[in-house]
C-alpha positions in Angstrom: 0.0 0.0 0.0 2.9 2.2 1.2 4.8 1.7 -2.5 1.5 2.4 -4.7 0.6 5.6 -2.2 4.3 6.6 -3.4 3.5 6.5 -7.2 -0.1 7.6 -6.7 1.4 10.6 -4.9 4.3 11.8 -7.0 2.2 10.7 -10.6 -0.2 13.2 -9.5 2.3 15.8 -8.5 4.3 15.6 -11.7 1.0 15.9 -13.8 -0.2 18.9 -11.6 2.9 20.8 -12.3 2.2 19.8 -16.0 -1.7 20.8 -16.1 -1.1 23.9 -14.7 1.4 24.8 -17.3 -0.5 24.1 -20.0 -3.5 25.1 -18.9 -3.2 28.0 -16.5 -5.0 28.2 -12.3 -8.0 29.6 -13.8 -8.2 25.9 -16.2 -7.4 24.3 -13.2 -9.6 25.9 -11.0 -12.7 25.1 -13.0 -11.8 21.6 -12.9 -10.8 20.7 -9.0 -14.5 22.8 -8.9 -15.9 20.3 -10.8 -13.8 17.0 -8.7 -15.2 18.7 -5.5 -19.2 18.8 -6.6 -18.2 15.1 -7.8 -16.9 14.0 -4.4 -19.5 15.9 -2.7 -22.3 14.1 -4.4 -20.4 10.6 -4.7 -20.6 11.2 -0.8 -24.3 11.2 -0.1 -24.5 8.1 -2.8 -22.6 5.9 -0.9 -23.2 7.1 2.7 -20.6 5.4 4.7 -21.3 2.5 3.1 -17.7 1.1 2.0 -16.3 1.4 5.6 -19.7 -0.5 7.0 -18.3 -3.2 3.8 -14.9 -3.0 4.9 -16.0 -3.7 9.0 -18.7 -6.2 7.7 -17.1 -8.3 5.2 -13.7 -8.2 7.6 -15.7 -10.1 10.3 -17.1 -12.6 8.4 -14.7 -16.2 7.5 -15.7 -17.2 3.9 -17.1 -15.7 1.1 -20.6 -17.1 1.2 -21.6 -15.1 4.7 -19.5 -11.6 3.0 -21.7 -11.8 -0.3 -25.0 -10.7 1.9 -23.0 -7.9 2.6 -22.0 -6.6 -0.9 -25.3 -7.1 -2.2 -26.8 -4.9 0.1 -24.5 -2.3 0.0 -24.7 -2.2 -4.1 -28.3 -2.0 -3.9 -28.7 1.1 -0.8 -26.0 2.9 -2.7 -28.0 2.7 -5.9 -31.3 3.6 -4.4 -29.6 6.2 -3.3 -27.9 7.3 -6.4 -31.3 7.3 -8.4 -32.3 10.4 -5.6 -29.0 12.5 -6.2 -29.3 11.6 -9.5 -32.9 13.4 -9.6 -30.9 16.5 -8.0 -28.3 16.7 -10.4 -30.7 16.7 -13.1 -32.9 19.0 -11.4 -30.4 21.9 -11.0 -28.4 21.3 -13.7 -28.7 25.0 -15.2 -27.3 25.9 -11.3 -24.3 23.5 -11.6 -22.9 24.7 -14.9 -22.9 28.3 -14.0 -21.1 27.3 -11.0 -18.8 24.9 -12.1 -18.2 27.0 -15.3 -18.4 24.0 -17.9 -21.1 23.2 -20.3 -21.1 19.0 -20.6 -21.0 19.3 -16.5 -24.3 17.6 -15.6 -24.1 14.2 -17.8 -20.2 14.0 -16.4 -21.1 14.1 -12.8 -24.1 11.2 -13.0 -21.1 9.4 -14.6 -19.0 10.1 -12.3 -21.0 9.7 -9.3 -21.9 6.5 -10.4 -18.8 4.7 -11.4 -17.4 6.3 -7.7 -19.7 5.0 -5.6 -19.5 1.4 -7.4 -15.7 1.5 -7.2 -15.8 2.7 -3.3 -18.0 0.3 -1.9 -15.8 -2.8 -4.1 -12.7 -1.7 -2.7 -14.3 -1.7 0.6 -14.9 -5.2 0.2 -11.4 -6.1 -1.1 -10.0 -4.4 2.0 -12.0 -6.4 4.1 -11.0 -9.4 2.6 -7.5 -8.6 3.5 -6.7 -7.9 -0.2 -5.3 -4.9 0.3 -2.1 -5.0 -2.3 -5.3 -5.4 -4.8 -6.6 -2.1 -3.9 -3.2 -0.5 -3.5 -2.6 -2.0 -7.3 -6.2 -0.8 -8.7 -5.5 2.9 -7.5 -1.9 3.2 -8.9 -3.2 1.7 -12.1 -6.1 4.4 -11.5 -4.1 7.6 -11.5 -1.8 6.1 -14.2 -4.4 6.0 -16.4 -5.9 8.8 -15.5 -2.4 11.1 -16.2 -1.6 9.6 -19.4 -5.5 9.8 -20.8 -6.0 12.9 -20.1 -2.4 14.3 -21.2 -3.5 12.8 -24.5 -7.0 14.8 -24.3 -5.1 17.4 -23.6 -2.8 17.4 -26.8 -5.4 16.4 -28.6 -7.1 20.0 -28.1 -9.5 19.0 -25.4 -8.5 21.5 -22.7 -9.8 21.6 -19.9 -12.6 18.8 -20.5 -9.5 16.6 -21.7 -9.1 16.1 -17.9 -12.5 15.0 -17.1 -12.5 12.8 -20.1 -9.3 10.8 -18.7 -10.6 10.8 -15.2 -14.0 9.1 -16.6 -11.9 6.6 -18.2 -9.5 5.4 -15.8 -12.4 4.9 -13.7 -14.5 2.8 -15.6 -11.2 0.7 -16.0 -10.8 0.2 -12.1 -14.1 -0.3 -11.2 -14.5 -2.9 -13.8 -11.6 -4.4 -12.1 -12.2 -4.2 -8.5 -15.6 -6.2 -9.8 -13.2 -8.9 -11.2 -10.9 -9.4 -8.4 -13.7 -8.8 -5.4 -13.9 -12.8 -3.7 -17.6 -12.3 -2.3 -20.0 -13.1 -5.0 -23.8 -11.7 -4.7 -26.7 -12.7 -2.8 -30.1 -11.8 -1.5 -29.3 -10.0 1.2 -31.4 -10.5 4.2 -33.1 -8.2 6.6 -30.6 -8.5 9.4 -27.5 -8.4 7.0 -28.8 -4.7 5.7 -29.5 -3.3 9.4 -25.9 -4.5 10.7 -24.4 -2.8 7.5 -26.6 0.5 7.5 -26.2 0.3 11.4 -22.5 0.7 11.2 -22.8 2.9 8.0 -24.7 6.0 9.7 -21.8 6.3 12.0 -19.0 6.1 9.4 -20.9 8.3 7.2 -19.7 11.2 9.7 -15.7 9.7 8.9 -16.4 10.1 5.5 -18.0 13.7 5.9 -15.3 14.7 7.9 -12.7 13.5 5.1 -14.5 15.2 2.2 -15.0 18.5 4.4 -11.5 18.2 5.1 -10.5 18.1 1.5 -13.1 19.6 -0.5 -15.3 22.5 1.5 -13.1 24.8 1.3 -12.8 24.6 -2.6 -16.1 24.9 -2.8 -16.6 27.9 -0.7 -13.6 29.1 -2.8 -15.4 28.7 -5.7 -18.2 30.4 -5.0 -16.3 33.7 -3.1 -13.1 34.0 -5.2 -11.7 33.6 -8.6 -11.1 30.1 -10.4 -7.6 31.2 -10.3 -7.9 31.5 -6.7 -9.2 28.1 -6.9 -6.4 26.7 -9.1 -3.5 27.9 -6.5 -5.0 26.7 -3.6 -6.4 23.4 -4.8 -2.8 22.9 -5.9 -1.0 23.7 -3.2 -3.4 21.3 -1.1 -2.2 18.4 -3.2 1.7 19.3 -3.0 1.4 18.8 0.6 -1.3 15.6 0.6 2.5 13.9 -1.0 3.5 14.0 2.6 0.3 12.1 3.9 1.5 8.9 1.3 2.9 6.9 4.7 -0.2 7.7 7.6 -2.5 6.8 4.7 -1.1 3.3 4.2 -1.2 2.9 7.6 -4.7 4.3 8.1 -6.1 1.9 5.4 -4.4 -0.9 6.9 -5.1 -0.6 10.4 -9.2 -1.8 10.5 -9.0 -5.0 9.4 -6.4 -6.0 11.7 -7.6 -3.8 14.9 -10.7 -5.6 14.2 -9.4 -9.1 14.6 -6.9 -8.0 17.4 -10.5 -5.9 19.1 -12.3 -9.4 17.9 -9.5 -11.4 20.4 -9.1 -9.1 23.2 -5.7 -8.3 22.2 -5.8 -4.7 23.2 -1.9 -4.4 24.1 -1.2 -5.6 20.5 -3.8 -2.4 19.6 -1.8 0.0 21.9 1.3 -0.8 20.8 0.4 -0.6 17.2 -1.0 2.9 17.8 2.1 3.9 19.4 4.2 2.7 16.2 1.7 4.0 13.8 1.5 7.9 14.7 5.9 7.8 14.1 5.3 6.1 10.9 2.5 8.4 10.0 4.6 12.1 10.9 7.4 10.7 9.6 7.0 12.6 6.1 5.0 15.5 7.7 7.8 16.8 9.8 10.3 17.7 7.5 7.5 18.9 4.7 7.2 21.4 7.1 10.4 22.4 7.0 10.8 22.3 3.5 8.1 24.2 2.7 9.3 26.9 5.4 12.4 27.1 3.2 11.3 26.6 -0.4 7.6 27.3 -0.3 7.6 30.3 -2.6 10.3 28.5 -5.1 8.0 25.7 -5.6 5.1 27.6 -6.6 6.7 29.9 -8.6 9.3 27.9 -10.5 7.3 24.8 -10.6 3.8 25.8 -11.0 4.3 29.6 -12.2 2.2 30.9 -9.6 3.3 34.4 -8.1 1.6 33.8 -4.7 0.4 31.1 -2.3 3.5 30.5 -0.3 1.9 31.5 2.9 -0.9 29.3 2.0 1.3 26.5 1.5 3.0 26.6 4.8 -0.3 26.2 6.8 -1.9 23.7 4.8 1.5 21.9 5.6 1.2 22.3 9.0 -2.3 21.3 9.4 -1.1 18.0 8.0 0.8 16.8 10.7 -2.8 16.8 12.7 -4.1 15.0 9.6 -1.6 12.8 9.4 -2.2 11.4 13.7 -5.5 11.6 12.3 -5.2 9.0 9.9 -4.5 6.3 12.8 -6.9 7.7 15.6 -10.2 7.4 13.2 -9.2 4.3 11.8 -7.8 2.4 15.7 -11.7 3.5 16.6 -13.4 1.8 13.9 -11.2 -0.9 14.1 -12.4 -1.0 18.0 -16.0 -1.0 17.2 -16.2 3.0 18.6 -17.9 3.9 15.2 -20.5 6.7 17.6 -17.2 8.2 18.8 -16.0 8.9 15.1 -19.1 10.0 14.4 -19.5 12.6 17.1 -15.8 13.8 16.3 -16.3 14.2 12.5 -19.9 16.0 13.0 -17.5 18.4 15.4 -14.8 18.9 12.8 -17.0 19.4 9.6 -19.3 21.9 11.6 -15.6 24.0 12.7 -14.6 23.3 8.8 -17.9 24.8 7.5 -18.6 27.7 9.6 -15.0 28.7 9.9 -14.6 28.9 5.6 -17.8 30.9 5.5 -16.6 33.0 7.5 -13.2 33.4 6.5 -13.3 32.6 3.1 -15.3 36.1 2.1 -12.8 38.1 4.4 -9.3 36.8 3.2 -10.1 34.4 0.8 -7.9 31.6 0.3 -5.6 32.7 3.5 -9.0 32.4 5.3 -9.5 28.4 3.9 -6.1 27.5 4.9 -6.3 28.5 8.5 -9.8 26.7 8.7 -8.3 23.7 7.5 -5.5 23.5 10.0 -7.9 24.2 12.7 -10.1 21.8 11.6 -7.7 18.7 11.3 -6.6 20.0 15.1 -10.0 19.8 16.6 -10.8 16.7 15.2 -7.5 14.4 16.3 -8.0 16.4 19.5 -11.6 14.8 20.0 -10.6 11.3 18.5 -7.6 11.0 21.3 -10.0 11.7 24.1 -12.5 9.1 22.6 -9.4 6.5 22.4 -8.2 7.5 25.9 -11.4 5.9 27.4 -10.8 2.1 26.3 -7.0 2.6 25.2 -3.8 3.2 27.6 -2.1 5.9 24.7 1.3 6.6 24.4 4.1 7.8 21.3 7.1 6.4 20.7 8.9 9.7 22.0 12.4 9.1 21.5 11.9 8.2 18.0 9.1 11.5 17.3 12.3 13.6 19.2 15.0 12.0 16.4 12.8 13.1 13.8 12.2 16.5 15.1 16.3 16.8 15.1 16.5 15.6 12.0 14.1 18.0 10.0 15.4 20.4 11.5 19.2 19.4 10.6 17.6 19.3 7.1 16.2 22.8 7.0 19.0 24.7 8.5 21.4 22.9 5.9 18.8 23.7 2.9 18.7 27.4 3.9 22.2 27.1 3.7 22.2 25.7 0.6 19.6 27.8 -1.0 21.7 30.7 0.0 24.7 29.1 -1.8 24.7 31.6 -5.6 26.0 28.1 -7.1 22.7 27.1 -6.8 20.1 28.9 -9.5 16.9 28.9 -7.0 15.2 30.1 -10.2 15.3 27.2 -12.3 13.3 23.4 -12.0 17.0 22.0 -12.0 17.6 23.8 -9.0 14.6 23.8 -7.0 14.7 20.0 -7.4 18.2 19.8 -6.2 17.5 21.6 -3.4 15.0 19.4 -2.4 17.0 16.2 -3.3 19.3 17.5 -0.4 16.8 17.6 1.9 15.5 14.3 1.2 19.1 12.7 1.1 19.7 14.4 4.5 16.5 13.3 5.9 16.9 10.0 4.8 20.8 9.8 6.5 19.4 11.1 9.7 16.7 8.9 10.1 18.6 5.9 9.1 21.3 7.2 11.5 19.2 5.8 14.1 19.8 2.2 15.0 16.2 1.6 16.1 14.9 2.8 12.8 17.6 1.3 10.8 16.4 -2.3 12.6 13.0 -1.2 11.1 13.2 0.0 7.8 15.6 -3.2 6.9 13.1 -5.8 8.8 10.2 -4.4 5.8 12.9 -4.1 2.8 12.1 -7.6 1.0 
């Protein structure tokens, strides 16, 4: 999971740099405007449902007593997706204007179709344990997805080329995920649908929370501020998501095997795992942070060819590190059978994300979305650890959080240094990206410097 997060993450940060070239922030604007009304709706399709499938189908033994399960997911999702459908449809005139692109409305049913379909498979391949599938189908996903819509885009398509590729690519996983799912389908009986929708109206908070987290604020952008405005902040948002690549393998991995550890009444096995899991999740935050302190503005401007946004990068950054700790809290409760507790936390956190982007948003614009996003990520793993606290004995692996600390540091002082070197063009891609390969080579040294983390990284190297 960790090695197809890796490609997933710097694929989509290569092509990024190259849409925005090509295409400008206003381009790019319109479409993350479009991906967030997508995600939104996609959302209220599917309505927790594939981390009820994941929990569900993980606590069943064979594929005969998982198929129940599927089924009745597949069919509440589509009942569902027939009603947002309706909506779509209904304001169509509405969702052009706002999106800004004329072939929006027939997109989006596609889109919210194939997504909720691919969500709640993958859910089931998780909890089947088949979770190098998934990692596979998503890297395959956004490989697909780059390339397609690069061609769309030579092929004069602009900015519909991107929508184009993103419609194919998923078709292409979804189709897969069908193929490689083990459960088969079944009538589903009554019980089967209450246990899944029971557990569902709790994680549907999880997954409002997520989308909040990610896409509220581009919304409320959207609506108060310029597509350009749009563009640079939406971009900025996914150059620091590359430092979530390790907390998200571990978050996607940790409830299926919480739940059987939960399941046994191993709960030191569950402590200690959330001790090892919040150092591997920070361990790419912490010295993003640094970095971006240092070369924040150069990346924008020399990759992207965006004159501002620096500032905005920095606290997105830092509100990651909260994201990241995130990542393992929500997914140790699930895995715990605490899904009320995630849902009370996520209500919290998407009520703070909300009302503080309305209200900031309109006053500072995309300075005003950043700030609610760190505060929101904060409030949220704030709640979560409290929840944990009552059933868990919580604790960090401190010496090893400290060596990190240290280390990033050690990286940003010696990239400052670096950057301050005239031998070093700061205004070219050749030497913003050697600048950066530094810090990562220093990084890397430190942290394998270590003898506790060198024991660790060469116990997983196969």
């Amino acid at each position: 999971m960790f090695a197809g997060r890796i490609t997933v993450r710097l694929v989509g940060f290569l092509s990024v740099i190259y849409f925005a070239r090509e295409l400008g922030a206003a381009a790019l604007g319109i479409y993350f405007t479009f991906r967030s009304v997508v995600s939104v709706l996609t959302l209220l399709s599917y309505l927790g449902l594939p981390d009820a499938t994941v929990k569900r189908v993980s606590q069943e033994d064979d594929d005969d007593a998982r198929a129940p399960y599927l089924t009745a997911a597949l069919l509440v999702a589509g009942g569902v997706f027939t009603l947002v459908t309706g909506v779509v449809v209904l304001f169509g005139d509405q969702l052009v204007s706002y999106i800004e692109l004329q072939a929006a409305v027939p997109l989006i049913v596609l889109f919210v179709a194939l997504g909720t379909s691919r969500g709640i498979l993958f859910g089931a391949l998780r909890g089947e344990d088949q979770i190098s599938v998934t990692a596979g189908l998503e890297t395959l996903g956004t490989l697909s997805r780059v390339a397609l819509s690069v061609a769309f885009l030579q092929w004069g398509y602009g900015v519909i080329g991107l929508v184009y590729g993103g419609a194919v690519s998923m078709l292409l996983t979804t189709a897969l995920a069908f193929y490689f799912v083990d459960a088969g389908f079944a009538i589903p009986t009554l019980a089967s649908v209450r246990r899944l929708v029971d557990f569902a109206r709790y994680t549907i908070g999880m997954n409002i929370s997520h989308l909040t987290y990610t896409w509220a604020d581009t919304m409320v952008l959207a609506f108060f501020v310029s597509k350009a405005s749009v563009g640079i902040y939406e971009t900025s948002w996914r150059l620091t998501g590359i430092s979530l690549i390790g907390a998200q393998a571990i978050g996607l991995t940790l409830i299926p095997a919480v739940t059987r550890w939960h399941e046994k009444g191993d709960i030191a096995g569950i402590e200690r795992t959330f001790a090892k899991g919040v150092g591997y999740a920070i361990a790419l935050v912490l010295p993003a942070v640094i970095g971006v302190a240092v070369l924040g503005e150069e990346l924008l401007s020399v990759l992207y060819g965006f004159e501002t946004g620096a500032t905005v990068l920095l606290v997105l950054m830092v509100g990651q590190l909260a994201q990241a700790i995130k990542y393992v809290t929500e997914n140790v409760l699930v895995g715990i059978d605490r899904p009320k507790a995630v849902f009370r936390t996520n209500v919290l956190s998407v009520l703070a994300n909300v009302g503080l982007n309305l209200l900031l948003v309109p006053a500072i614009g995309m300075y005003g979305a950043a700030v609610a996003t760190l505060t929101t990520a904060s409030i949220a793993v704030a709640a979560q650890l409290f929840y944990l606290r009552q059933d868990l004995s919580l604790t960090a692996e401190w010496r090893w959080v400290s060596w990190q600390v240290v280390v990033a540091l050690t990286m940003g002082v010696t990239v400052y240094a670096l950057e301050q070197w005239h031998h070093i063009p700061q205004n070219t891609v050749s030497g913003v990206v050697a600048l950066v390969a530094a810090g990562a080579v220093i990084y890397g040294c430190g942290m394998l410097a270590q003898r506790d983390i060198r024991t660790r990284v060469l116990a997983v190297l196969p």
